[in-house]
N, C-alpha and C positions, 0 to 999 in steps of 0.2 A: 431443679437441680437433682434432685432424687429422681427422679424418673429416668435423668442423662444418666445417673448411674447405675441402677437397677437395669435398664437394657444392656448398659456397657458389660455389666457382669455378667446376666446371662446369655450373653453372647460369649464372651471369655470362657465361661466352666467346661465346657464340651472342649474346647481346644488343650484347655489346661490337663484335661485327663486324657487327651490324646497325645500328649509332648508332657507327659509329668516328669518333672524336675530337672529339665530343659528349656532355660529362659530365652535361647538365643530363637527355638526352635517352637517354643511359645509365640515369639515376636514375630516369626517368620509367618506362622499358621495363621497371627491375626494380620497382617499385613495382608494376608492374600485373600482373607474370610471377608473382614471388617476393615476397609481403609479408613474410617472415621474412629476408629480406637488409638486414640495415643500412645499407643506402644512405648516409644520411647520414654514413658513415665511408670511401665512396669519396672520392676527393679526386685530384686533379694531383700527379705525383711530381716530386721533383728530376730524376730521369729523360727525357729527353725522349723519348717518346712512349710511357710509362709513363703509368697511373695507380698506387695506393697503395691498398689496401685492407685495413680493420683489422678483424680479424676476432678475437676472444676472447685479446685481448690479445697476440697477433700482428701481424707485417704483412707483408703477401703484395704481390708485384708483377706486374702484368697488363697486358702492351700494347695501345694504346687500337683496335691489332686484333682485338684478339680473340684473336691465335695464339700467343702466350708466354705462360709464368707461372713467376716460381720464388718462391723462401724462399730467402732469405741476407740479407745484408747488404751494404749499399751503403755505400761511404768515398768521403770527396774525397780524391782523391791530394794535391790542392796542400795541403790542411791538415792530409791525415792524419788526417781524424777518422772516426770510424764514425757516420754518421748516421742508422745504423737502430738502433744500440747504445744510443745520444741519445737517439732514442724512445722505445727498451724500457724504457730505466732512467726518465724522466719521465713515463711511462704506467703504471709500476709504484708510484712515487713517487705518486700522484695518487689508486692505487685504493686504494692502504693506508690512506693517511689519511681517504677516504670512507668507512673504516669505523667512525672514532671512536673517542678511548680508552676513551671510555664501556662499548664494547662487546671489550676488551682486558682481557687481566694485565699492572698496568702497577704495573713494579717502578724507586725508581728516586728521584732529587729530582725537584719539580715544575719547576724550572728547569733543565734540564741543560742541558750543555754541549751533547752530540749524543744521539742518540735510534736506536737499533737495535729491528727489529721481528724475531721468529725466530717463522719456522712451528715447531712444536713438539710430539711426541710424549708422551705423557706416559710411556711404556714404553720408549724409546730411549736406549739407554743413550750414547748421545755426546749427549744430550738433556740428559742429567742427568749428565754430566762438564759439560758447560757450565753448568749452572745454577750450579754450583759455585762458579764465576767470578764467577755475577752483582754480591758485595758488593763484590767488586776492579773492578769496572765502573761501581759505582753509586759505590765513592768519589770515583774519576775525571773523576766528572761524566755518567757515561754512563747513560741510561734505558735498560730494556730492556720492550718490548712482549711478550707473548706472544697468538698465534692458535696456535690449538689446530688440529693437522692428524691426525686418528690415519690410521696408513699403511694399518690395515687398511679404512678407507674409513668409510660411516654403518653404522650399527647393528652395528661390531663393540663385543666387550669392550674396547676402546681407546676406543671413541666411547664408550661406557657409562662410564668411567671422566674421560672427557674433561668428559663431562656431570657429572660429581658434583663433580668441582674447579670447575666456573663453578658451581654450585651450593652451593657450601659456602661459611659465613661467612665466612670470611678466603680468600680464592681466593690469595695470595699464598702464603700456609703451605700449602694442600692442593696446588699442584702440585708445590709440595718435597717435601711426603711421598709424591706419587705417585711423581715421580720418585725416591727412596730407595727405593719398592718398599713405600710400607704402606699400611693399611688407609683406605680411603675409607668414609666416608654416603654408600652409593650415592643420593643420592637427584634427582630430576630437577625440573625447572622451565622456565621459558623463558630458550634460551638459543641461543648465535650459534654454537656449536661447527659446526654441519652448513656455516654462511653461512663459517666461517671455512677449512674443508676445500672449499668450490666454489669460494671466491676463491683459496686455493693451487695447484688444479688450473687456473683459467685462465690464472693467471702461470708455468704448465708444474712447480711444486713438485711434485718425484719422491722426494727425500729428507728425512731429517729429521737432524740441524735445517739449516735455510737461513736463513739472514738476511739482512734487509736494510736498508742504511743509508739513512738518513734523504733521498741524493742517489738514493737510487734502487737503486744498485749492489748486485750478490747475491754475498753467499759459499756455497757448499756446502759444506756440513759443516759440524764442528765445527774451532774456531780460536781457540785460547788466548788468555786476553785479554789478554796482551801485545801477541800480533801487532794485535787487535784495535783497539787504543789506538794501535798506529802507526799504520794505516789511518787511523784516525780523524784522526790528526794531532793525539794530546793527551799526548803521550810525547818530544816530538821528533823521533821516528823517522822515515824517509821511510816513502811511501806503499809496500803492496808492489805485485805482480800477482795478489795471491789474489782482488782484487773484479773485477769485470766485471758 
């Protein structure tokens, strides 16, 4: 991911200080230099004399000279809020659901209360202490999504494995028994396992499990579903600082 975007930029800066502080005329330069530059996710920053660009579920900032760039995070002091934080979490919020529970392990009432999505191992074992949780979760009212991430990447024993639970007639039972550690029908078919490990890695998912709440917001790790339930705000608890 950093790579896609350390080329993306330096391909961008030269054009940006040849069209400075001309976004149409930016877009135009890189449309004709760079046709794999997303252009259309350049944009005017809150920044002034920033633009914004979003780059694989990132967002990178570039002055409309051409001579600066960083990665962080931009806050209003008067409100206090993190405005690239805002982004991340409604940009993540946005791609999840473009995937469809269709194409999910969707454990859970049809109506719930809140809706947690967990990248998910099926060999990890804080995978499968959490899974533990799920029924104390679904009482609650809480759904729990699963995408399938094996950490050893495509075509490991994890993805082969990953592949036979979306494959199996009950996909809700075989990833409990994967995660208990037992025997699968290795068998394969068409299925999103690879689409759900490229969408992990461009939301930067490095471990397993990660979740993520339905506002957007990411836990890493594993997180007891009490704390969970406070988060959520279905316990009475206050909110903690575990989400971000």
């Amino acid at each position: 991911m950093l790579r896609r975007l350390l080329v993306v930029l330096l391909s961008l800066l030269p054009v940006l200080g040849y069209a400075s502080g001309d976004i149409q005329a930016v877009k135009d330069q890189l449309t004709k230099a760079f046709p794999d530059v997303p252009v259309d996710k350049l944009r005017p920053s809150v920044l002034p004399g920033f633009y914004e660009l979003e780059v694989e579920a990132q967002l990178v900032y570039v002055s409309t000279d051409g001579k600066y760039v960083f990665f962080g995070d931009v806050v209003d002091l008067q409100t206090r809020k993190n405005l690239t934080e805002t982004w991340r979490q409604q940009t993540a919020a946005r791609m999840i659901e473009e995937v469809g529970e269709k194409n999910m392990i969707v454990i859970g009432p049809a109506k719930a209360k809140r809706t947690i999505t967990v990248f998910t191992d099926v060999d990890c074992p804080y995978c499968a202490r959490l899974h533990l949780e799920v029924p104390e979760l679904n009482r609650n009212g809480v759904k729990v999504r699963y995408l399938l991430f094996p950490r050893g990447g495509v075509g490991s024993e994890t993805y082969r494995r990953s592949v036979a639970v979306w494959c199996a007639p009950d996909r809700a039972k075989a990833v409990g028994v994967a995660k208990a550690g037992g025997k699968l029908d290795m068998k394969t078919c068409a299925n999103p396992v690879e689409s759900h490990y490229r969408l992990g890695e461009r939301l930067g998912v490095s471990g397993t499990p990660t979740i993520y709440l339905d506002d957007g917001r990411k836990l890493g790790g594993y997180v007891p579903s009490a704390q969970l339930l406070a988060i959520l705000g279905l316990n009475g608890a206050s909110k903690t600082s575990h989400a971000r």
